[in-house]
N, C-alpha and C positions, 0 to 999 in steps of 0.2 A: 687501249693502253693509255695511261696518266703519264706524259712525257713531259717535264721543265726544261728548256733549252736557256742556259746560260750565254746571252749575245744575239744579236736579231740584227747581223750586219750580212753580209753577203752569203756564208754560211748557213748560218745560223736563221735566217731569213729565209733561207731554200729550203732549207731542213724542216722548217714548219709549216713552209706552203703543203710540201711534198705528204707530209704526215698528217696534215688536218685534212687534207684531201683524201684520205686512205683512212677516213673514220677514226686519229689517234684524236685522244684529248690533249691539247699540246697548251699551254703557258710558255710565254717569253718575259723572260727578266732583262728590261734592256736600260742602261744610264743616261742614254742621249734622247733628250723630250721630245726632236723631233725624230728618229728615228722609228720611238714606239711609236708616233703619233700616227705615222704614215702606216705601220705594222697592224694596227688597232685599225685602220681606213680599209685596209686591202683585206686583209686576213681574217679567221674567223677561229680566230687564238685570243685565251686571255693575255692579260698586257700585264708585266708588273713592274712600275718604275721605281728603280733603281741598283745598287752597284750587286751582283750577282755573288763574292766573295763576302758579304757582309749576314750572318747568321742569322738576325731577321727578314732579311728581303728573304732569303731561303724560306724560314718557318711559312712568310707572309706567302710564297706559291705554292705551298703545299706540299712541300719534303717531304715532310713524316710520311704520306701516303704514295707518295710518288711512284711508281715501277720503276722508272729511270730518270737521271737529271746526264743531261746533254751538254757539257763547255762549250763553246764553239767562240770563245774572243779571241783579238786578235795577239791577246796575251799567254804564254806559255804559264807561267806563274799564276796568274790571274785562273786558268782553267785547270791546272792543279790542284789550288786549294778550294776552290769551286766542290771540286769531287772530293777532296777530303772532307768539308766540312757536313755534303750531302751525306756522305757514306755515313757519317757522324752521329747525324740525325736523321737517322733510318731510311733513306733511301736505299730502293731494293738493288740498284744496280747504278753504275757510274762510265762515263766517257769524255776521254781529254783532248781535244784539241792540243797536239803539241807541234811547234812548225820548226825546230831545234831541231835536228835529227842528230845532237848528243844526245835526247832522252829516248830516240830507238832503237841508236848504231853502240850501244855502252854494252858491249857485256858482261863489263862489270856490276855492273848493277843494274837493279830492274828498277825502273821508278815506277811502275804502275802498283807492283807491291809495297814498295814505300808509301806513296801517297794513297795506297788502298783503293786505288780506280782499280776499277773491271775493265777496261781497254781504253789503249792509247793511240789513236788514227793522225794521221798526216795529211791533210788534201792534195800536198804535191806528192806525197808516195802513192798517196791510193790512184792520184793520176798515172803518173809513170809505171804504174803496175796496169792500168789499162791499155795504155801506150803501148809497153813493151809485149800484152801478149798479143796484141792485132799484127807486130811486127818480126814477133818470131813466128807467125801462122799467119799470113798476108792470107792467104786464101780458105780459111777457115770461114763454113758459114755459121757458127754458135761459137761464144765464146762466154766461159762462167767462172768465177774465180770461187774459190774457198779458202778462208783462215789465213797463213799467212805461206804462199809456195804452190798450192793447187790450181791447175787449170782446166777447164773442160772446152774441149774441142769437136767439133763436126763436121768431119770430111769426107771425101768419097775412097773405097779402099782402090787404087792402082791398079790397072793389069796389069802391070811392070814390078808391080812391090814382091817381096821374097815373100810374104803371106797369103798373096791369092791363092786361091783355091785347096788352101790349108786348114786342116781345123785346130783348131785354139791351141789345144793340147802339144800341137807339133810345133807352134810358133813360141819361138823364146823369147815373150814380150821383157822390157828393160825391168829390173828393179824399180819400183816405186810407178810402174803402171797400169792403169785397169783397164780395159773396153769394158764400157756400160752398157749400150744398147749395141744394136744391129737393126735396119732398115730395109727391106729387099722388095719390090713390089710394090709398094704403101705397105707394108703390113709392116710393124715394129715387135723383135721379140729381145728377152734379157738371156746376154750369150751363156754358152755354157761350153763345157770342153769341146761336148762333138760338133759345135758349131762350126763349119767350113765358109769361110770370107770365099766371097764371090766377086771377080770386077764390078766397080760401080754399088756395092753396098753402102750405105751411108751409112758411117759408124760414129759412135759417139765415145771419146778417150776420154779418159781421166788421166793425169800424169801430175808427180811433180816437175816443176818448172824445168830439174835442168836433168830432166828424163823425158821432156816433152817432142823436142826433137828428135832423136831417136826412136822413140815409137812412133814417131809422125813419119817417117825415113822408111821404117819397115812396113808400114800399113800405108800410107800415101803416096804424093809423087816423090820423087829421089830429092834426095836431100840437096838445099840451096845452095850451100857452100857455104863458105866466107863471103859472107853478105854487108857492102858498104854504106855505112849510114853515115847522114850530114847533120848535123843539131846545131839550129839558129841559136844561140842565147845559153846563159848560161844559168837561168835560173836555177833552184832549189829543184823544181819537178825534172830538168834537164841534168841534171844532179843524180839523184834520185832513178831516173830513165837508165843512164850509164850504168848504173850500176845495177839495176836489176838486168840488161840484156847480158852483161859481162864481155871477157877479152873472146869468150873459146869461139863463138860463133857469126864474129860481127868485129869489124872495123869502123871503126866511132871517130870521126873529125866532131872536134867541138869547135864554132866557131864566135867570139868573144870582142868583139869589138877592144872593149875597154884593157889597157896592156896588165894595169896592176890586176884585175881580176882574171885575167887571161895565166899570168902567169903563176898564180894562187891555184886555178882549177886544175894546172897539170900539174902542181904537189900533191893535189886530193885522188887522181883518177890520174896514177900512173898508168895503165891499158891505153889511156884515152890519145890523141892526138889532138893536141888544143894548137888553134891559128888564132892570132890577133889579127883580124880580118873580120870585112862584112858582107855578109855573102847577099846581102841584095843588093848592092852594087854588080850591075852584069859583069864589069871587069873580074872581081875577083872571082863570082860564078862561074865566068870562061877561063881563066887562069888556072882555076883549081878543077876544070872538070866537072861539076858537079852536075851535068847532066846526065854521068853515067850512073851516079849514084844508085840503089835500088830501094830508099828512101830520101824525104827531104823531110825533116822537123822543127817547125819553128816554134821558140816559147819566149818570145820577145812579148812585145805589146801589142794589143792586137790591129794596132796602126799599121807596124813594123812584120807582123807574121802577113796581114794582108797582100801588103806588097811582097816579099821574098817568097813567097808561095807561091801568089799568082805568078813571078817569074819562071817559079822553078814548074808550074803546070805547062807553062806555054813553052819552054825550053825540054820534056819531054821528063819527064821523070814521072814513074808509074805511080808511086805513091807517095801521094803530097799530104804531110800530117801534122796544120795547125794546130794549136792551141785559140780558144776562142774565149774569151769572159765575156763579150756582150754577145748576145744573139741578133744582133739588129744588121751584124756584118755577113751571117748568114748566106743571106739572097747575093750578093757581091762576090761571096766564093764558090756558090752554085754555077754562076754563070762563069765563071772560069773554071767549071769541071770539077771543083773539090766538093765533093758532099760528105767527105766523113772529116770531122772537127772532134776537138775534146774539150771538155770543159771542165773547171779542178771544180767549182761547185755540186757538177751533176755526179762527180765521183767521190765528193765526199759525203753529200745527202743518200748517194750509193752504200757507201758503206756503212754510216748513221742506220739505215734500214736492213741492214744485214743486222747488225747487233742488236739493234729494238724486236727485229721479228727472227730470233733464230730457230723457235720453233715452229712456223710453221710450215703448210706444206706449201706446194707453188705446182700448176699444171706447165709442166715443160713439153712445149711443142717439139716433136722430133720426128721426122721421115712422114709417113699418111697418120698415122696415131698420134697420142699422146701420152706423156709416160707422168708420172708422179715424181717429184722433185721433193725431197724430205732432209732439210736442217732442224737439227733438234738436238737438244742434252740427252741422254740418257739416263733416265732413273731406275731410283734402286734396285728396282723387281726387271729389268729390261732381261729377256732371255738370253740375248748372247752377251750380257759380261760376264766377268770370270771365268771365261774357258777360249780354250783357238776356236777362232773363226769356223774349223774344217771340222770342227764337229757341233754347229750350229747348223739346222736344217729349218730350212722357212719355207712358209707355205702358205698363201701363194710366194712364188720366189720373188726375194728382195735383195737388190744388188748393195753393198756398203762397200762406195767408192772412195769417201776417204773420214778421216777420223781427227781430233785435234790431241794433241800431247799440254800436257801442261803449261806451257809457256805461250800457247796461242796459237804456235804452229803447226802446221797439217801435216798428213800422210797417209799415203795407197796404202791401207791393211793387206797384210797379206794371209795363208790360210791360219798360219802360225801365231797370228798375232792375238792378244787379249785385250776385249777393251775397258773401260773401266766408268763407273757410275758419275753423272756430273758432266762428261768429256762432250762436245758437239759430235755427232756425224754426220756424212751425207749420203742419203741411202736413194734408189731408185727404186719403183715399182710401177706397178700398172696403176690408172688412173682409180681403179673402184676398189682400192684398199687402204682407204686411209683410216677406216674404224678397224681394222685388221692390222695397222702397222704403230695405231695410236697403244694397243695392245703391247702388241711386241717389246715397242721401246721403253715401253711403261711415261707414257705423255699424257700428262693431266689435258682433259678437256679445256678448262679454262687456258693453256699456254698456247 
């Protein structure tokens, strides 16, 4: 794939390690001479110097033919007209860095259709969207997101759940939920009605987000409760985090050193409980408790997440959940016990790669097998559009666990539902039908 990334700075630098790595043909357009200089040293990307919004630098990397041109500056504006100008001059496809979250949170208007991008990503959302689903499923061992609202989950089914030893048919999974596979033995099969959940199945969900609980409740162990979370910092991902977990399932202290931005954050996130307070000061950790917490989150600097983490590790909290931009502080929080960290780069080159490759297939490990993991558009000729779901019959059988609606966002099909040419989905199958499923969907070889 011929990729242009617009900015070769921390993003945008990740983004083309990660993709030249993976066989893309990748160009960087970057304005700071030492920036390229060191990009052109490390990387094994063309370089093209200069300002990425300026219509020759464009032609000069290769727009016209491009598949995609990539924004990633650290300018909202700048990576807007970036993608309008590409779209302009025929690039096939477009993506904007935007760090505003008025150009996400607007429902009045769409700006991706205005400026004519094909998607508009956030690094501190697509963070806090990893964040929040490790934390509404602490014990979940797979975790996969889709589109905008979809989760995939794998956990073991309860003997205690109201679904064991029930077959499908008899369990009234939530609105807006699928089980995808089932697991029993090593052997992985794709469920169907007369399926009977066994203790200890490992099953694999699809749910949207705020159906994922609930069918985790009825299939897993009993539901957490009102689960108390602590959040260092008030950044845009800490932001962002808030508001993807919500009020219904989770008690959120925000803790915010600074008074004016403290008192700014509880006008934004009335659910929230905002302290002007810092919680790695041990006083205010023992004053407020915060060992009972059933999270600790820090999204400070990673000087500052260092310390308040490692206090809150050795003070007893189950799970400790920096934030990290350098790697180098890694081995320093292993050895105080924290080995899962997040990084807003690895989550935004995460989702950079979802858009560049949504058609292809991916072998998803699951239970002794492997199953076939299928994002893709759907074209013309694809045999189940234009009709419900329930009278599509596939063979060999293929699960379509969720689907995108126009505006980017997803959803669990149900038998009822029709889907439409152009639209992503994500289907499962077994590992040796991908010229059988390339069929199906009607997906050009080449995508």
């Amino acid at each position: 794939m011929d990729v242009i990334i617009c900015g070769g700075g921390s993003i945008g630098g990740s983004a083309a390690q990660v993709l030249a790595n993976a066989g893309d043909a990748v160009t960087v357009i970057e304005s700071d001479d030492q920036q390229a200089d060191d990009l052109a040293e490390h990387l094994d990307v063309a370089i093209v110097h200069g300002v990425a919004s300026a219509s020759h630098v464009l032609r000069q990397a290769g727009v016209a033919t491009a598949d995609a041109v990539i924004a990633t500056t650290a300018s909202d504006e700048v990576n807007l007209v970036c993608c309008a100008l590409a779209r302009a001059l025929g690039a096939s496809r477009t993506m904007a860095r935007v760090d505003h979250s008025g150009l996400l949170r607007d429902s009045d208007l769409d700006y991706a259709s205005l400026f004519g991008v094909s998607r508009l990503f956030s690094p501190d959302r697509a963070l806090a969207r990893t964040m929040a689903a490790r934390l509404r499923n602490p014990e979940a061992s797979a975790i996969e997101q889709f589109g905008g609202g979809i989760e995939m989950q794998q956990f073991a089914v309860d003997p205690a759940s109201d679904a064991c030893g029930e077959r499908l048919r008899d369990v009234q999974m939530p609105a807006g939920t699928r089980l995808a596979a089932v697991c029993r033995d090593g052997h992985t099969q794709l469920p169907t009605a007369q399926t009977r959940l066994c203790a200890g199945d490992e099953v694999l969900l699809v749910a949207q987000q705020d159906a994922m609980d609930a069918a985790h409740a009825l299939l897993g162990s009993p539901s957490l409760g009102r689960r108390q979370i602590a959040i260092y910092g008030s950044a845009p991902s800490a932001m962002w985090l808030c508001r993807a977990l919500g009020p219904a399932a989770f008690d959120i202290r925000v803790f915010e050193p600074d008074h004016d931005r403290a008192t700014w954050v509880s006008e934004q996130l009335d659910f929230v409980t905002v302290l002007c307070a810092d919680p790695a000061k041990p006083e205010v950790f023992d004053d407020e408790h915060l060992e009972q917490v059933d999270a600790f989150i820090s999204t400070c600097s990673d000087e500052q997440n260092l310390l308040a983490c490692g206090h809150a590790a050795r003070m007893g909290v189950h799970h400790v959940l920096p934030v990290l931009h350098r790697n180098e502080f890694a081995p320093l929080l292993e050895k105080l016990g924290i080995t899962e960290t997040f990084n807003p780069q690895t989550a935004a080159v995460r989702e950079i790669r979802r858009f560049l490759h949504a058609t292809t297939f991916e072998p998803l490990q699951f239970g002794g097998d492997g199953l076939l993991l299928m994002r893709a558009p759907l074209g013309d000729n694809a045999t189940m559009c234009g009709v419900p779901l329930r009278d599509v019959h596939m063979h060999p059988p293929v699960v379509i666990v969720a689907a995108e609606r126009s505006d980017g966002t997803a959803f669990v099909p149900g038998p009822d539902s029709v889907l439409v040419p152009g639209r992503r989905v994500l289907a499962i199958s077994t590992t040796d039908t991908e010229d059988h499923l390339r069929q199906l969907f009607d997906i050009r070889a080449t995508s």
